[in-house]
C-alpha positions in Angstrom: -40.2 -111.1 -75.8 -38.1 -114.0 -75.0 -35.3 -113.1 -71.3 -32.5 -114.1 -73.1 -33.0 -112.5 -76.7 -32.2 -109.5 -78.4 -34.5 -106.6 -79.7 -34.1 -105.8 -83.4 -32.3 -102.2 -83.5 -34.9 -100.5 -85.5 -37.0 -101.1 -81.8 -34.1 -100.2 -79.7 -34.0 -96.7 -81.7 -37.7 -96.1 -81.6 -38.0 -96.7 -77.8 -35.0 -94.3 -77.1 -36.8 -91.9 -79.2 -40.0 -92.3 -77.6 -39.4 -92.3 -74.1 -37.4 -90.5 -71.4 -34.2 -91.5 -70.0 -34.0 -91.7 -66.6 -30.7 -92.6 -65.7 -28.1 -94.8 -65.9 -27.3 -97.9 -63.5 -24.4 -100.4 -63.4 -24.2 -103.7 -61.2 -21.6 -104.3 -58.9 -20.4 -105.9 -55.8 -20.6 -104.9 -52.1 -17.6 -105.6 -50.2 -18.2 -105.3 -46.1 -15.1 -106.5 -45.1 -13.2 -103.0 -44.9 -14.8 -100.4 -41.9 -16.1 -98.8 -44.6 -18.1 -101.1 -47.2 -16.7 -100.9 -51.0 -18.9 -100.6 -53.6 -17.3 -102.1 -56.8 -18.6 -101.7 -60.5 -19.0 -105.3 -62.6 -19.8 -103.5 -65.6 -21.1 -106.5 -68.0 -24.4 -105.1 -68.1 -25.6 -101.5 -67.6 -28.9 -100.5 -67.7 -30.6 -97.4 -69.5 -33.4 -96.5 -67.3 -36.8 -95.2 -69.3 -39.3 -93.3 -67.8 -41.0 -96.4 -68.6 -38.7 -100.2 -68.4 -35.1 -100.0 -69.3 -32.6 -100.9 -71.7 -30.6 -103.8 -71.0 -26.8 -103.4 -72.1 -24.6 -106.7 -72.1 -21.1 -106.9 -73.6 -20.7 -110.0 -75.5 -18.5 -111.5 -77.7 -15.3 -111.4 -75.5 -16.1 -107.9 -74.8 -16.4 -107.4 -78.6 -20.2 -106.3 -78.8 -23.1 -104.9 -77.2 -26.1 -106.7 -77.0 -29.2 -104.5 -76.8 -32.6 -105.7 -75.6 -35.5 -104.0 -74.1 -36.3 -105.3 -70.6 -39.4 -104.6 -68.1 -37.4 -103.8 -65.3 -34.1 -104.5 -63.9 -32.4 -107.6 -63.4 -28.9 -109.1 -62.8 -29.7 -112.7 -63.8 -28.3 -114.2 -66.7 -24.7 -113.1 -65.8 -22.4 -115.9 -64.5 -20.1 -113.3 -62.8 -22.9 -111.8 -61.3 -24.1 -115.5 -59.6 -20.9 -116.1 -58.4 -21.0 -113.2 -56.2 -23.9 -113.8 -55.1 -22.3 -117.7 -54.1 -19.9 -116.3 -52.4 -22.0 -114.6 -49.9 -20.9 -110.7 -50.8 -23.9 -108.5 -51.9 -24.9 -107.2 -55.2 -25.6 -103.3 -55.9 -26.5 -101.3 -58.5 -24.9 -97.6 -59.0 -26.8 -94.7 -60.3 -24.9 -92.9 -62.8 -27.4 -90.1 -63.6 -26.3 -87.1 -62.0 -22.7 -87.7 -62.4 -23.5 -88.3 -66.4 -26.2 -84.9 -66.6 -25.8 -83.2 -63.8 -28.6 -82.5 -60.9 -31.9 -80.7 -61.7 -33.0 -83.4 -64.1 -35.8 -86.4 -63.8 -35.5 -87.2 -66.7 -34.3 -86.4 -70.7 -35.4 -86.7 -73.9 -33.0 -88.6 -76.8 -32.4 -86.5 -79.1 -29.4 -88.4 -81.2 -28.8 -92.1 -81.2 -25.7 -93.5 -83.1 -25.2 -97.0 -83.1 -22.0 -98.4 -84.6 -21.5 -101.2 -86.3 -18.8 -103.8 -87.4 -18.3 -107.3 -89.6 -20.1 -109.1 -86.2 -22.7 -107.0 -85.7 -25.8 -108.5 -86.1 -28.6 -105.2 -85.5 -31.3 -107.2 -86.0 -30.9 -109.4 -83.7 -29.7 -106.2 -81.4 -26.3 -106.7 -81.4 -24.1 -103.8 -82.5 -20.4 -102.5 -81.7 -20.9 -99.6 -79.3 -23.4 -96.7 -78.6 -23.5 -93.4 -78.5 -26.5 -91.2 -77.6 -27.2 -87.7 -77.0 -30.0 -86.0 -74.0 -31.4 -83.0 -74.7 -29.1 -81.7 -77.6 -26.4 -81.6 -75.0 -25.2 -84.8 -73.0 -23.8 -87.3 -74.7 -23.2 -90.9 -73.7 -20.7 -93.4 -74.8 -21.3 -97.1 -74.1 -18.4 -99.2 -75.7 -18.2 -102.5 -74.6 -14.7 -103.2 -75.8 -12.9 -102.2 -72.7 -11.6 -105.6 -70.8 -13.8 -105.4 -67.6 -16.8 -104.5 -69.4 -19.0 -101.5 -71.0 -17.2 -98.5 -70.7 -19.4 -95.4 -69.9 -18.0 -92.3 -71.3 -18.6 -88.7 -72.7 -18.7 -87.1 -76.3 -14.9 -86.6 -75.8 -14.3 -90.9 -75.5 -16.9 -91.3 -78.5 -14.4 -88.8 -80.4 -11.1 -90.7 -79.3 -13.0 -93.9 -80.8 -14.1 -92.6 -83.4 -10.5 -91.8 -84.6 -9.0 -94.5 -83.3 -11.6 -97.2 -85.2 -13.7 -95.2 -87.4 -12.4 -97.2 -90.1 -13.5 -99.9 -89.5 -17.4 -99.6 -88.1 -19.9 -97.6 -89.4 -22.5 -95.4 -87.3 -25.8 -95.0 -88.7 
C-alpha cells in the first residue's frame, strides 16, 4: 500500500466492520508561549484508531472531500501545514477524542453502521468520498465532514442530520 494513496471504499467499510474502534485523534499545535501551554486542533487529518492500525482521514479538495486510506500507525507527515509548525519551532500534538465522543468505560467499540456520502467528485474507489458518518455500538454516532474551512469537522448524529437536510440533495449515502 503505497503512503500517499487511497484505499478503495469497499476496504475502508470492511475494516470498520471488522475491527474495533479505539478512539479518535486529531493533530494540532502546542503553543508554550502563554503560562499555561495551548493546545490547538489543525484538523486536516484525524485519525480513526482500530484496535489494530488506524484510519487515516485527510480533507482534500479545498476542503471539499475526504480522503480515506488505511494506515499502520499514526503519522503527521504529508501535511504542509503540519511541517510548517514543525519549522517554526512550536510542537505538534495529537488530541484524544474518545471519551468526549463515547463517553468513559469503553476500550474499545464495534461499528455497527457506516454511511459514506458521496458527490459528483467523489471518487470511492480510489477512497475519496464527501463526508462520513458511522455509528459504535448501535448508539454513538460520528460525523466526519470535511467541508468546514479549517478542516474535518467532528460531530454527532444531530450535525449528520442538519447535513443531511441541508445537502441531502445533492450526495448520496450508501
Amino acid at each position: 500500500m503505497s503512503p500517499a494513496g487511497a484505499t478503495p471504499w469497499n476496504r475502508v467499510e470492511q475494516i470498520l466492520r471488522q475491527r474495533h474502534v479505539t478512539d479518535v485523534l486529531v493533530p494540532g499545535r502546542i503553543d508554550r508561549e502563554e503560562r499555561i501551554p495551548r493546545f490547538s486542533p489543525q484538523p486536516l487529518v484525524v485519525f480513526v484508531a482500530l484496535a489494530e492500525g488506524a484510519l487515516r482521514l485527510e480533507s482534500v479538495g479545498g476542503h471539499g472531500q475526504l480522503k480515506v486510506r488505511e494506515v499502520d500507525s499514526v503519522e503527521l507527515g504529508g501535511v504542509e501545514l503540519f511541517a510548517a509548525i514543525e519549522a517554526e519551532g512550536d510542537e505538534l500534538a495529537l488530541a484524544s477524542q474518545g471519551e468526549q465522543l463515547f463517553g468513559d468505560s469503553w476500550d474499545r467499540l464495534r461499528c455497527t453502521t457506516v454511511r459514506p456520502y458521496t458527490d459528483t467528485q467523489s471518487k470511492p474507489d480510489e477512497g475519496v468520498i464527501k463526508c462520513l458518518a458511522v455509528e459504535l455500538e448501535s448508539r454513538y454516532w460520528i460525523f466526519f465532514d470535511p467541508t468546514w474551512p479549517f478542516g474535518i469537522r467532528i460531530g454527532n448524529a444531530e450535525d449528520m442530520r442538519r447535513w443531511e437536510r441541508e445537502y441531502g440533495d445533492t450526495t448520496h449515502s450508501h
